[in-house]
C-alpha positions as a LaTeX table, in Angstrom:
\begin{tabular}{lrrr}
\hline
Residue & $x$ (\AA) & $y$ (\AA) & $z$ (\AA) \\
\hline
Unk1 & 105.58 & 119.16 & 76.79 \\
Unk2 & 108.88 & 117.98 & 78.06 \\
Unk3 & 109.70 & 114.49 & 77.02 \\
Unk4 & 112.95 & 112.46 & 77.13 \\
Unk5 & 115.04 & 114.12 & 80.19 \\
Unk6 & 118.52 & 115.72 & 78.84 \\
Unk7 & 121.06 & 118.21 & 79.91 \\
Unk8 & 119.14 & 120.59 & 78.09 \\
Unk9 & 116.23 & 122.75 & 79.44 \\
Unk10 & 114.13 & 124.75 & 76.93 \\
Unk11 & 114.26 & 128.23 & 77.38 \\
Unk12 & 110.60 & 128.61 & 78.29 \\
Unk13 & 107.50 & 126.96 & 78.84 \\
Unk14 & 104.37 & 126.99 & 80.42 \\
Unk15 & 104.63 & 125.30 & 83.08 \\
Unk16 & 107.50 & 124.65 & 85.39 \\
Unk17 & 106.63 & 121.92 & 88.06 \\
Unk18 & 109.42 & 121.48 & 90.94 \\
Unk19 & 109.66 & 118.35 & 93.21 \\
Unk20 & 108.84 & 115.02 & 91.47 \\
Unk21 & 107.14 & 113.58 & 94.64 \\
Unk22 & 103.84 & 111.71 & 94.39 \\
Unk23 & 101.89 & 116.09 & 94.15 \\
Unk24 & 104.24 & 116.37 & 91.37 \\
Unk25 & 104.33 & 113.93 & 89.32 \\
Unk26 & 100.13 & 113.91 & 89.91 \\
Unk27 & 100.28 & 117.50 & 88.79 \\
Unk28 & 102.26 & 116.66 & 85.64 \\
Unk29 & 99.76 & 113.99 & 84.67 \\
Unk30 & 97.07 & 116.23 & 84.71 \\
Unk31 & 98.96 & 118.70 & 82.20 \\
Unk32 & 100.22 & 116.09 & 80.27 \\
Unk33 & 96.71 & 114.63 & 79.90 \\
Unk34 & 95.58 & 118.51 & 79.05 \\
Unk35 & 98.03 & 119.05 & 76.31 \\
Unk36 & 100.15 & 121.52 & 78.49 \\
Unk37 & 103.35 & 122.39 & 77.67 \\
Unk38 & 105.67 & 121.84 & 81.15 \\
Unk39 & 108.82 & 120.99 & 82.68 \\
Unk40 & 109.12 & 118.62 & 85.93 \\
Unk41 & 112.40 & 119.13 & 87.43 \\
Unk42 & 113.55 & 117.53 & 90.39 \\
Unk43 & 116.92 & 117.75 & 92.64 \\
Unk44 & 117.43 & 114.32 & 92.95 \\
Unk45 & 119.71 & 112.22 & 90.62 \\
Unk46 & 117.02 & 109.28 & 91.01 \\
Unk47 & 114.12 & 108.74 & 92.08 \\
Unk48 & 113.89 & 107.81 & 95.89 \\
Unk49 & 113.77 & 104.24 & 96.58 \\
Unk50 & 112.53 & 104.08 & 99.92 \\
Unk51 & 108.91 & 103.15 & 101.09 \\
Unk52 & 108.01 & 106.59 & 103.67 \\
Unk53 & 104.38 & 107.14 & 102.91 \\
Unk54 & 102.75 & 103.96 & 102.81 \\
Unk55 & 98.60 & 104.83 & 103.04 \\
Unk56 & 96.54 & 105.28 & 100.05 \\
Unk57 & 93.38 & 106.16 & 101.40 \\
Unk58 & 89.56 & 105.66 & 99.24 \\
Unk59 & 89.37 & 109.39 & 98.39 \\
Unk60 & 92.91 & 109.36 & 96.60 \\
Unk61 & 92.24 & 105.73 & 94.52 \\
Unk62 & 89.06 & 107.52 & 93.57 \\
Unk63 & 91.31 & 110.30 & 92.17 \\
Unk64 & 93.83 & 108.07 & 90.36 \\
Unk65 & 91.17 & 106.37 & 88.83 \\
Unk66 & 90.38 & 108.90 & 87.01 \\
Unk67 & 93.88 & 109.34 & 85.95 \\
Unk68 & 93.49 & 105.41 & 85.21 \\
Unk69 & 95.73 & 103.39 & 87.76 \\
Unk70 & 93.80 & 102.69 & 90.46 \\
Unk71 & 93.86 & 99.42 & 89.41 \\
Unk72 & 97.07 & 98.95 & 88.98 \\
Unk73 & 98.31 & 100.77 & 92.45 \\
Unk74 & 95.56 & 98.08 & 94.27 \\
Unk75 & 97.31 & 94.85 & 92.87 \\
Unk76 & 100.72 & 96.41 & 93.99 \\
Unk77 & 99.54 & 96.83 & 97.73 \\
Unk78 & 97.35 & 95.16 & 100.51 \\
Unk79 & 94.17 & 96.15 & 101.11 \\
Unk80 & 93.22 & 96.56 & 104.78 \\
Unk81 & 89.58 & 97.37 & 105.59 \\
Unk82 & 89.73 & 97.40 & 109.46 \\
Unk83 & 91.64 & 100.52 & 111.89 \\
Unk84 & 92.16 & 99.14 & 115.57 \\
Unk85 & 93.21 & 101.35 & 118.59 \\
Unk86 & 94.72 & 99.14 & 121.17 \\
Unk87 & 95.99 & 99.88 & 124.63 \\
Unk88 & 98.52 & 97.16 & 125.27 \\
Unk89 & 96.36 & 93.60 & 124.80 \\
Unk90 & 92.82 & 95.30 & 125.27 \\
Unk91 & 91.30 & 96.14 & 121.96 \\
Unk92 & 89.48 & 99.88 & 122.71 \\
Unk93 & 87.73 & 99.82 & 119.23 \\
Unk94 & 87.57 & 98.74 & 116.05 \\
Unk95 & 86.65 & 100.73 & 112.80 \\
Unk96 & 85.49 & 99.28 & 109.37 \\
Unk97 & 85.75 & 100.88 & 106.65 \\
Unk98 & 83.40 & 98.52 & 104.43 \\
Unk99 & 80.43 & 100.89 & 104.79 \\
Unk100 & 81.97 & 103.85 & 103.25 \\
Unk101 & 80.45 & 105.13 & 100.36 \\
Unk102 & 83.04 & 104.27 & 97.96 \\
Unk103 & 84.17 & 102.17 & 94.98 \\
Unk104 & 87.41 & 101.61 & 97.67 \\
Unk105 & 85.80 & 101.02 & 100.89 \\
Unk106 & 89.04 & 100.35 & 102.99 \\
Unk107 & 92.71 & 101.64 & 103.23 \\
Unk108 & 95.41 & 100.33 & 100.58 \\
Unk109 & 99.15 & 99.73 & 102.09 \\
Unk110 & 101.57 & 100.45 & 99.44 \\
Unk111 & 104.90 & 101.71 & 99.67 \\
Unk112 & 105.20 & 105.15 & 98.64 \\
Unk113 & 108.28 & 104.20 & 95.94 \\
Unk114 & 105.94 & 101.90 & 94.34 \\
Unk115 & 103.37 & 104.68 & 94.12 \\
Unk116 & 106.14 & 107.07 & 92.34 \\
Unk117 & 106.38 & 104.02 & 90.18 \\
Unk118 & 103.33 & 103.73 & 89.19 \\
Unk119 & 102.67 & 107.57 & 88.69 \\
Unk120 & 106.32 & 107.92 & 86.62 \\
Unk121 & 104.54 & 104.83 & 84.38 \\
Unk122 & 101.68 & 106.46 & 83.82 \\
Unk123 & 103.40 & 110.40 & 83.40 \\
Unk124 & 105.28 & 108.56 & 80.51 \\
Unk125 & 102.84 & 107.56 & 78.87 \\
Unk126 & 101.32 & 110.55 & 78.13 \\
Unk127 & 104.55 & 111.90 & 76.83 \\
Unk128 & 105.95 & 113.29 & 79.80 \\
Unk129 & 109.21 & 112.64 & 81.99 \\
Unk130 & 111.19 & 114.17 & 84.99 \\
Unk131 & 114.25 & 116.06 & 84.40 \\
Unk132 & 117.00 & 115.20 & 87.08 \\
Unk133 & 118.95 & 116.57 & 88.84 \\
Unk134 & 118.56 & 120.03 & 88.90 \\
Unk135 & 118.63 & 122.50 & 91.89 \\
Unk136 & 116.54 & 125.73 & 92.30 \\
Unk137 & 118.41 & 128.73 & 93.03 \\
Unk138 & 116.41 & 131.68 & 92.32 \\
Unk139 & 112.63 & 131.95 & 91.42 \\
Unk140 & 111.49 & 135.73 & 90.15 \\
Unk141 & 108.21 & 136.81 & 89.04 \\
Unk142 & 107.90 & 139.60 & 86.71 \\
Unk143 & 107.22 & 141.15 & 83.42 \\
Unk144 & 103.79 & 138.29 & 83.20 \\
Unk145 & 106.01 & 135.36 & 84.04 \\
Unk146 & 108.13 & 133.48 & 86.32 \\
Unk147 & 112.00 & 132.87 & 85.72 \\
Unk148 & 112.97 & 129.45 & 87.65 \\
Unk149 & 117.02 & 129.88 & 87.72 \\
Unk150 & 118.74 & 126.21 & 88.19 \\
Unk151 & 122.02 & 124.74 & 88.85 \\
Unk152 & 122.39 & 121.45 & 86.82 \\
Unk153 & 124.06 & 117.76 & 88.35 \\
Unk154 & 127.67 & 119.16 & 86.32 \\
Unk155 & 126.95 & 122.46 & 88.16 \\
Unk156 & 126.23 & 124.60 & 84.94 \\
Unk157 & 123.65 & 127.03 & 85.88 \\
Unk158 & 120.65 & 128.19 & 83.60 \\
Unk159 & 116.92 & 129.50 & 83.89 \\
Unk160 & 113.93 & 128.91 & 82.46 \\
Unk161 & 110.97 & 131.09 & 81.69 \\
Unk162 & 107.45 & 130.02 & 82.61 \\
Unk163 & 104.13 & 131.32 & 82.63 \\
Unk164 & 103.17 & 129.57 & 85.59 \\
Unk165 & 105.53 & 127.72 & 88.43 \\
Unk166 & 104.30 & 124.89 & 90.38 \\
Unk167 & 106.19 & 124.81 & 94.23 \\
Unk168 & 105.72 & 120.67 & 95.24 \\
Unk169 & 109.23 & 120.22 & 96.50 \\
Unk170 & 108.50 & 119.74 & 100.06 \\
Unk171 & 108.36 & 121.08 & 103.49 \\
Unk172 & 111.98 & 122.75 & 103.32 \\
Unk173 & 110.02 & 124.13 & 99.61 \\
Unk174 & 112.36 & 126.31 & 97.85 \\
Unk175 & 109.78 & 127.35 & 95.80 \\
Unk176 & 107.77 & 128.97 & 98.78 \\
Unk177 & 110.40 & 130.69 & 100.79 \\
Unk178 & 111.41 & 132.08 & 97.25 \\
Unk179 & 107.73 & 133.75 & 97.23 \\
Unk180 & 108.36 & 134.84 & 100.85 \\
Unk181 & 105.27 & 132.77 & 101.79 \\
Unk182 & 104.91 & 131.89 & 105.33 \\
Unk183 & 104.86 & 128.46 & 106.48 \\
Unk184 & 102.54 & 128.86 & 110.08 \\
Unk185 & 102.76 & 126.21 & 112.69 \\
Unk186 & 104.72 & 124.46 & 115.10 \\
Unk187 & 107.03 & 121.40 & 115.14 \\
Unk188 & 106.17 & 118.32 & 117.85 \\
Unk189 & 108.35 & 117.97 & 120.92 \\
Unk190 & 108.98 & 113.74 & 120.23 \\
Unk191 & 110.72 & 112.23 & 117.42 \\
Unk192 & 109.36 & 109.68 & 115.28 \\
Unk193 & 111.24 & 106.36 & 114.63 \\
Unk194 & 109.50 & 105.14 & 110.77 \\
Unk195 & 111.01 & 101.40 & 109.85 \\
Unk196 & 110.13 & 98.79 & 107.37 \\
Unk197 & 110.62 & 95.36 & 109.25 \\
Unk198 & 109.73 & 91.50 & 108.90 \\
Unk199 & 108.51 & 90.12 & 111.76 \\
Unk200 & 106.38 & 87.63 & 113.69 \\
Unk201 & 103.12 & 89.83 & 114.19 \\
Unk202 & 99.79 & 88.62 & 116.09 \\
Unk203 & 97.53 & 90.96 & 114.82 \\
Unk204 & 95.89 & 89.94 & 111.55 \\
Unk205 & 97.26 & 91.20 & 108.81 \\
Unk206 & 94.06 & 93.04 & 107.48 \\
Unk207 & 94.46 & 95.66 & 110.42 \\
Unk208 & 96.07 & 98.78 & 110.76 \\
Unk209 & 97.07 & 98.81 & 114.44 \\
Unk210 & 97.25 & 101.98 & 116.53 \\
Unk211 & 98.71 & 101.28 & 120.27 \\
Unk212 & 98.65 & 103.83 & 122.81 \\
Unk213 & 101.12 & 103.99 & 125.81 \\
Unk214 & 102.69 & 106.51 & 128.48 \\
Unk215 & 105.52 & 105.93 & 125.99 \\
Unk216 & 104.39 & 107.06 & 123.03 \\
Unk217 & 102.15 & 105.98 & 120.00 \\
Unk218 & 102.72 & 103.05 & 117.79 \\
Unk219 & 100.75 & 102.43 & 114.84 \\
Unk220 & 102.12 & 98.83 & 112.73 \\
Unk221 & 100.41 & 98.19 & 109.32 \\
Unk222 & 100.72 & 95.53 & 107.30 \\
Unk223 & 103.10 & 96.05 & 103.57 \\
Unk224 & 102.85 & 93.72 & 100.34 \\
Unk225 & 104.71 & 90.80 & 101.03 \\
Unk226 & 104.81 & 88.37 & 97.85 \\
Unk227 & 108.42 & 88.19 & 98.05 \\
Unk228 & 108.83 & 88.96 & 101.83 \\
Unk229 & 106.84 & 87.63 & 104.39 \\
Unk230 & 105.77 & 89.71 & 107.27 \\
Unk231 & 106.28 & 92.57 & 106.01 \\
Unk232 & 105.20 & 95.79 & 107.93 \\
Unk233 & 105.46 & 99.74 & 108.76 \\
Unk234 & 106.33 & 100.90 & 112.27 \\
Unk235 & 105.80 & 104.07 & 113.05 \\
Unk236 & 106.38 & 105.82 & 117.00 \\
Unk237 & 107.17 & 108.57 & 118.64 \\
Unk238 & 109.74 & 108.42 & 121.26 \\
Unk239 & 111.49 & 111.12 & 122.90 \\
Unk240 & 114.64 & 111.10 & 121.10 \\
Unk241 & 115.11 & 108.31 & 118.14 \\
Unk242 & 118.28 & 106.79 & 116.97 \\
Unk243 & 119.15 & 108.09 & 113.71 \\
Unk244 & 118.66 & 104.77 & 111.81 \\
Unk245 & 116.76 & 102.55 & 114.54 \\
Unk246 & 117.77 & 99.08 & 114.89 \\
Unk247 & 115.97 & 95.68 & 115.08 \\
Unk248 & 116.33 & 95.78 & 118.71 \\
Unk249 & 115.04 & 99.22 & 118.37 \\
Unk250 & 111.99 & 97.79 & 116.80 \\
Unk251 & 111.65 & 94.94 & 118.96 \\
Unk252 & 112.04 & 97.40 & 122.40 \\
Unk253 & 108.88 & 99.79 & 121.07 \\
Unk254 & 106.90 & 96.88 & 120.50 \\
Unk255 & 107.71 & 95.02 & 123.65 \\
Unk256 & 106.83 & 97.69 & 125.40 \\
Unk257 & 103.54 & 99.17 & 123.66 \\
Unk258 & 102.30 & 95.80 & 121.66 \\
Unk259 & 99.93 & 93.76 & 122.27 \\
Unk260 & 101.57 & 90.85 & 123.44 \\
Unk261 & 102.23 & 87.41 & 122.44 \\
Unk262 & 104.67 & 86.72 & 119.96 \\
Unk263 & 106.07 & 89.79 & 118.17 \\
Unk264 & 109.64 & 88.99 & 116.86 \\
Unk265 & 111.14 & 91.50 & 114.88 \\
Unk266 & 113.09 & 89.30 & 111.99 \\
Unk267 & 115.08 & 92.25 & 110.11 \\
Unk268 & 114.84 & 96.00 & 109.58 \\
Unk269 & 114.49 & 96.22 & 105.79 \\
Unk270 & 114.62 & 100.53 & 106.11 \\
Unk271 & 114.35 & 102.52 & 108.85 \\
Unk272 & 114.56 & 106.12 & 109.55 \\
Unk273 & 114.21 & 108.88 & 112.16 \\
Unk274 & 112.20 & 112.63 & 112.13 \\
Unk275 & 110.73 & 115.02 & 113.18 \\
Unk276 & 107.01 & 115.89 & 112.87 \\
Unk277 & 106.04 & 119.40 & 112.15 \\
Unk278 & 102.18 & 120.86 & 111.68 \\
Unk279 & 102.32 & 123.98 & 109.44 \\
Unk280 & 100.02 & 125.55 & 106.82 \\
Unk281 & 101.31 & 127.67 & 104.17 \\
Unk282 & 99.63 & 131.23 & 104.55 \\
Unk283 & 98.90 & 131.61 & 100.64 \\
Unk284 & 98.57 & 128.70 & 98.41 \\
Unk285 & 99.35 & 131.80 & 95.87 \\
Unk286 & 101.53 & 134.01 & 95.13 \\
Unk287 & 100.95 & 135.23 & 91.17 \\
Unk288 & 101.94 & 133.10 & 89.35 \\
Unk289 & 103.62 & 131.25 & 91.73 \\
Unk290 & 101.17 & 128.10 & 93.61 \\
Unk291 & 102.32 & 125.56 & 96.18 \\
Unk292 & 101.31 & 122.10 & 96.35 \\
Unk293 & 101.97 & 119.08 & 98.95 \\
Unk294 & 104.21 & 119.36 & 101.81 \\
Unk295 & 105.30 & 122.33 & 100.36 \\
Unk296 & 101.87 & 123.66 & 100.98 \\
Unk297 & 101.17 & 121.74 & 104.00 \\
Unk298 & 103.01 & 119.20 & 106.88 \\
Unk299 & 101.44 & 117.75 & 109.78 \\
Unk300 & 101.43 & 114.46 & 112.07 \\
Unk301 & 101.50 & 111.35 & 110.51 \\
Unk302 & 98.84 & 109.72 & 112.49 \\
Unk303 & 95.32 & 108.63 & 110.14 \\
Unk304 & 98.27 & 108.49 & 107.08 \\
Unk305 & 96.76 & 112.12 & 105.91 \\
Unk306 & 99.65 & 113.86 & 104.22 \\
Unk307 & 100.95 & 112.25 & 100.80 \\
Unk308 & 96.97 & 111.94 & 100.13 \\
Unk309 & 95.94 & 115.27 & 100.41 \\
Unk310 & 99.18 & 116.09 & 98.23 \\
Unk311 & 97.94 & 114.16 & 95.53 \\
Unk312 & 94.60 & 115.39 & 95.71 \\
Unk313 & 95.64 & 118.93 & 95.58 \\
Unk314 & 98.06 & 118.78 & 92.53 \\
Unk315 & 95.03 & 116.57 & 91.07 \\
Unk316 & 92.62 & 119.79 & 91.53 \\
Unk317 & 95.02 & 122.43 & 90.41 \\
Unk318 & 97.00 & 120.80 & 87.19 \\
Unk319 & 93.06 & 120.85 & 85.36 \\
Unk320 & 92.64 & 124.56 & 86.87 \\
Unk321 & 95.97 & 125.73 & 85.66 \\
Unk322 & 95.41 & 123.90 & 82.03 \\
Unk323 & 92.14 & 126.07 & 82.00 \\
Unk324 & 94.15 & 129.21 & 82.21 \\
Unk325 & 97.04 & 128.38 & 79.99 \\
Unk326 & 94.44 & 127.35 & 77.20 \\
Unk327 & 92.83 & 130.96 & 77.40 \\
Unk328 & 90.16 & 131.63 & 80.38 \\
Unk329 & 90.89 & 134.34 & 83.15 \\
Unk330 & 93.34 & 133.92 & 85.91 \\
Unk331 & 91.51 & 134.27 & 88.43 \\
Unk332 & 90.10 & 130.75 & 88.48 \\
Unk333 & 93.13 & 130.09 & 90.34 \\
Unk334 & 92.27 & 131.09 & 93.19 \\
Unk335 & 89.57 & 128.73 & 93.81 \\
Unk336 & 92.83 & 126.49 & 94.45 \\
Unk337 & 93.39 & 128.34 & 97.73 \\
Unk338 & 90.44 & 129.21 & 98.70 \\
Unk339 & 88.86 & 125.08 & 98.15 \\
Unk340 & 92.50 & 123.34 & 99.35 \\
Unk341 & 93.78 & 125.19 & 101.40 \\
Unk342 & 90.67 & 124.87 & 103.91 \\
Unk343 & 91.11 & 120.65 & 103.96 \\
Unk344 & 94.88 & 121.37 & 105.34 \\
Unk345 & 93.60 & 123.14 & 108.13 \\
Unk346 & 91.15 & 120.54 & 109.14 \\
Unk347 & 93.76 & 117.71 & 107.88 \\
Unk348 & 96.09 & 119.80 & 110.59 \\
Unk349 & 93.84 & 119.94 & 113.23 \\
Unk350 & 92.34 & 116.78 & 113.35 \\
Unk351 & 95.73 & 114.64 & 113.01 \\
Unk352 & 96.74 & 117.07 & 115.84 \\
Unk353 & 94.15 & 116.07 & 118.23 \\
Unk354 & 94.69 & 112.24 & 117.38 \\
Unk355 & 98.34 & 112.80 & 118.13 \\
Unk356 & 97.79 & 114.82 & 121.42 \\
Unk357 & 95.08 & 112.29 & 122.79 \\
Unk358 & 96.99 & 109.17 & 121.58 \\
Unk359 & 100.71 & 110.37 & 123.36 \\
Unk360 & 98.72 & 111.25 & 126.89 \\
Unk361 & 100.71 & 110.49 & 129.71 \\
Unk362 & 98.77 & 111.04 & 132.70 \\
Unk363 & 97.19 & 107.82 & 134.61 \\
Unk364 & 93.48 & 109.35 & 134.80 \\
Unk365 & 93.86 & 110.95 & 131.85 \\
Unk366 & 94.55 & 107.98 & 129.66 \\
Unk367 & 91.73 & 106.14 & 132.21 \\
Unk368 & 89.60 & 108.68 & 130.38 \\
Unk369 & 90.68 & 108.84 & 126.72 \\
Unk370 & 90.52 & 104.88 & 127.01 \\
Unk371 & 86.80 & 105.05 & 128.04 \\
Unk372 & 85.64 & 107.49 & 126.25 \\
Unk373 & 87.18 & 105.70 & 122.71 \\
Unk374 & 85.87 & 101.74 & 123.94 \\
Unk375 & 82.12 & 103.36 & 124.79 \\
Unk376 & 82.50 & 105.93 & 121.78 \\
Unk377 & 83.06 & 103.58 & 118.98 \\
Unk378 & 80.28 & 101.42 & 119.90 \\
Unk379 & 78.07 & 103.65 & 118.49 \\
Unk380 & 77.80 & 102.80 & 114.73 \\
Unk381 & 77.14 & 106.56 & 113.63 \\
Unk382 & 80.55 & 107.91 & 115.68 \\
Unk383 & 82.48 & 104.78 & 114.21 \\
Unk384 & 81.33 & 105.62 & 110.37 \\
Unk385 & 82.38 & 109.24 & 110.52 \\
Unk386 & 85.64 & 108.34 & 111.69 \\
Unk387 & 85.92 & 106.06 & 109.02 \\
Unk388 & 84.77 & 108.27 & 106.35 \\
Unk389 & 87.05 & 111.13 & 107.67 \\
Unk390 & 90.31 & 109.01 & 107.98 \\
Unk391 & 89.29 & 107.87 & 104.49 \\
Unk392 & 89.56 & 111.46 & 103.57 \\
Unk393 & 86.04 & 110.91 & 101.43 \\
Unk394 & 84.98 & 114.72 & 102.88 \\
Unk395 & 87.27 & 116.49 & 100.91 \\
Unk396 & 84.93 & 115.68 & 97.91 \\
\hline
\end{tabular}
């Protein structure tokens, strides 16, 4: 398997993964763990150091834990058990997630940097490393294999020969538009502003806080703060964000949407701007050619959906694709598609309608939305299904 990173690629292997992300670093675990030869190559000269994706939800700690650092990813974040949907000061429900039937009944808040962390730790210890930074140029499939052609940090090019080639290098995937695989969907009319911040927050900090507004939807969750107090994500839409949003930024969203009381926005420790796009790959294969992540699948941010069910699929196909290379039939792999790609759509679909219904505009319409969620969620049965979906525990 490929080891200590160098300037030198082997000539073939069995496995080529692309994109070190949290779906491919899970995926090259898995082979690692299998005894699969492989190569992990990403285009980055580092790894990232910023937090983006910072939900781990039950269904995905039940997955690393059988890759064994569950543990380790829960003493690195918070652990918040409790969802609230607000509407300026009034409080329309809450949900718990302390019923769920799960070793992790609640939602962990880690930074997704620390996550890498942890999953680089534990790739290395089962022999395995990433090879930076190289660039796909060219993927072609024939003659029973796949040859990945690269450009290398110096700019020497080369190629590899695979049996297999794992796409998890994102929604602008390389990989996939190599395949001429089709990336369905649409991309959301507001921007999102995404910032790290310390500040004075009223809201206890076992909540994750979802505020709806005519101005958009603001969700604030808590981050580990041992060193930093007050730490937190902010995530909203707004019609068009500053490329790399300010405190005052910050501090306008939240004046306007929050709850209230004293919010103080102290310093923006990262912040960011995108936009939000809800596609579905049309194939999750093509040969020997499979896609996995947001190279596979992008969609809203809102429930904290996407860098889970990225994990989870590169945590169902690396055992699937060790099957194969250690000698049964092919066509096992398409269970991948045919079991994964199905949670995207709903994963799609359903962080769709929460982003539609929470960015209403419309006076009676929000009059609506607002009742229907306060006299909804007092019903036990509707508030334990939402739980158990956002937790993601239905993709078992």
């Amino acid at each position: 398997m490929s080891t200590t990173p160098s300037n030198k690629l082997p000539d073939t292997t069995a496995v080529v993964i692309v994109g070190a992300g949290p779906a491919g670093l899970t995926a090259a675990i898995t082979l690692a763990d299998a005894g699969v030869d492989f190569v992990l190559l990403d285009q980055l000269a580092e790894g990232t150091n910023t937090s983006r994706a910072a939900v781990v939800h039950a269904r995905t700690l039940e997955m690393l834990k059988e890759l064994g650092i569950a543990d380790e990813l829960i003493t690195r974040g918070v652990v918040v058990p409790t969802f609230t949907v607000h509407d300026g000061g009034r409080t329309l429900a809450t949900v718990g997630f302390d019923n769920l039937p799960t070793e992790y009944p609640y939602t962990l808040m880690v930074p997704q940097d620390t996550t890498e962390t942890v999953l680089l730790g534990r790739l290395r210890k089962a022999g395995g490393d990433v090879h930076r930074p190289y660039e796909i140029t060219r993927v072609v499939e024939e003659n029973d294999a796949v040859t990945v052609e690269y450009t290398d940090g110096t700019g020497s090019s080369g190629a590899i020969r695979a049996d297999y080639l794992i796409g998890a290098d994102g929604m602008h995937s390389v990989v996939r538009e190599q395949a001429n695989i089709g990336f369905t969907g649409d991309t959301y009319p507001a921007s999102f502003v995404l910032a790290d911040v310390r500040m004075n927050w009223p809201i206890a900090r076992n909540e994750v806080a979802l505020h709806l507004s005519p101005e958009g939807i603001t969700v604030v969750a808590p981050l580990p703060d041992d060193t930093e107090p007050n730490r937190y994500r902010v995530v909203a839409t707004v019609d068009e964000a500053p490329k790399q949003p300010t405190a005052a930024d910050i501090q306008t969203i939240l004046d306007t949407r929050g709850p209230g009381g004293d919010v103080k926005v102290l310093e923006v420790q990262w912040s960011s701007r995108f936009r939000v796009h809800h596609r579905v790959a049309d194939r999750y294969r093509a040969g020997r050619i499979l896609l996995a992540g947001d190279a596979a699948h992008v969609h809203s941010p809102a429930g904290g959906q996407g860098m889970n069910i990225g994990i989870q699929d590169a945590a169902f196909l690396g055992p699937l694709l060790a099957r194969v290379v250690n000698g049964e039939p092919d066509t096992i792999l398409d269970s991948y598609e045919t079991t994964r790609r199905p949670v995207a759509l709903g994963v799609v679909a359903f962080t769709d309608r929460m982003t539609k219904t929470a960015t209403l505009r419309p006076l009676p319409a929000r009059f609506v939305r607002n009742t229907a969620i306060s006299l909804l969620t007092r019903i036990p049965a509707v508030r334990n299904k939402l739980a158990f979906r956002l937790a993601e525990l239905a993709n078992r």
